[in-house]
C-alpha positions as CSV (number, residue, x, y, z in Angstrom):
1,X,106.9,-35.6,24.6
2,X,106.3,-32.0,24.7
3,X,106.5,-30.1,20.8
4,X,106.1,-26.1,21.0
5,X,107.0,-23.7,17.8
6,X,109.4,-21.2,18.6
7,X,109.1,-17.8,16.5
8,X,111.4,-15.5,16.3
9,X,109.4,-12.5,14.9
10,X,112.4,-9.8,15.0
11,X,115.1,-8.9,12.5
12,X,118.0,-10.5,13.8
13,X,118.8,-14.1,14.1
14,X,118.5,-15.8,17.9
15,X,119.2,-18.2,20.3
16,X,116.3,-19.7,22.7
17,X,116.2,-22.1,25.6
18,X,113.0,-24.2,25.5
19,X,111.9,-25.3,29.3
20,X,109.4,-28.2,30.4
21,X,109.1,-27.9,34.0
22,X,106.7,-30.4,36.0
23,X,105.1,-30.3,39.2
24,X,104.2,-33.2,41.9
25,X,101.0,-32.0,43.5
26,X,100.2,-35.6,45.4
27,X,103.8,-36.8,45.9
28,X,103.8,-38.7,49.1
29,X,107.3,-37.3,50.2
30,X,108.2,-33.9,50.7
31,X,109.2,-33.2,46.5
32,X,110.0,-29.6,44.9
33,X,106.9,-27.6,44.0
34,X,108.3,-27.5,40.2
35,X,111.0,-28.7,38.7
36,X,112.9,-28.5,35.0
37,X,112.5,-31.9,33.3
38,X,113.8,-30.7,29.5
39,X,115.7,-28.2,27.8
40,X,117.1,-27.9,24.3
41,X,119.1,-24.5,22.8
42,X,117.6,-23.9,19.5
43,X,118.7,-21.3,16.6
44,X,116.3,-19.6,15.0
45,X,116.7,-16.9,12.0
46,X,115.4,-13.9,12.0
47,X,111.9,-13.7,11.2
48,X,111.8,-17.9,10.9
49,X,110.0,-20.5,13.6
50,X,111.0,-23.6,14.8
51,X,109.4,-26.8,15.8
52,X,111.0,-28.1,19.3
53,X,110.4,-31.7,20.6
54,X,111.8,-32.2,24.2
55,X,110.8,-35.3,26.0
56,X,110.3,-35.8,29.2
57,X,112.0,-39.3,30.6
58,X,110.1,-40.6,33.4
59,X,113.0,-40.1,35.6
60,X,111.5,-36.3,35.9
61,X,108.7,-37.6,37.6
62,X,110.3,-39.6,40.6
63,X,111.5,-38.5,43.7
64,X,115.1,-39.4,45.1
């Protein structure tokens, strides 16, 4: 699990897209240098933050 805070420091309200990307550095088949693994759309007010927890499955570790 990967938890960020998300702050949305202006004066209107927002929407954000919260990444997790991973990388294979020692895969022993040819594998993307990075790829996204998570992503969640979160609403935050204006002038407001927001706690995000994406998980990452271990799915976005393997290599098809």
């Amino acid at each position: 699990m990967v938890t960020v805070t998300v702050k949305n420091s202006g004066t209107v309200d927002s929407d954000e897209v919260v990444q997790v990307y991973v990388k294979q550095p020692k895969a022993s088949v040819p594998a993307p240098r990075v790829r996204l693994a998570a992503f969640a759309r979160v609403h935050v007010p204006k002038a407001t933050s927001k706690t995000v927890t994406l998980t990452v499955k271990p799915a976005a570790h393997s290599v098809v």
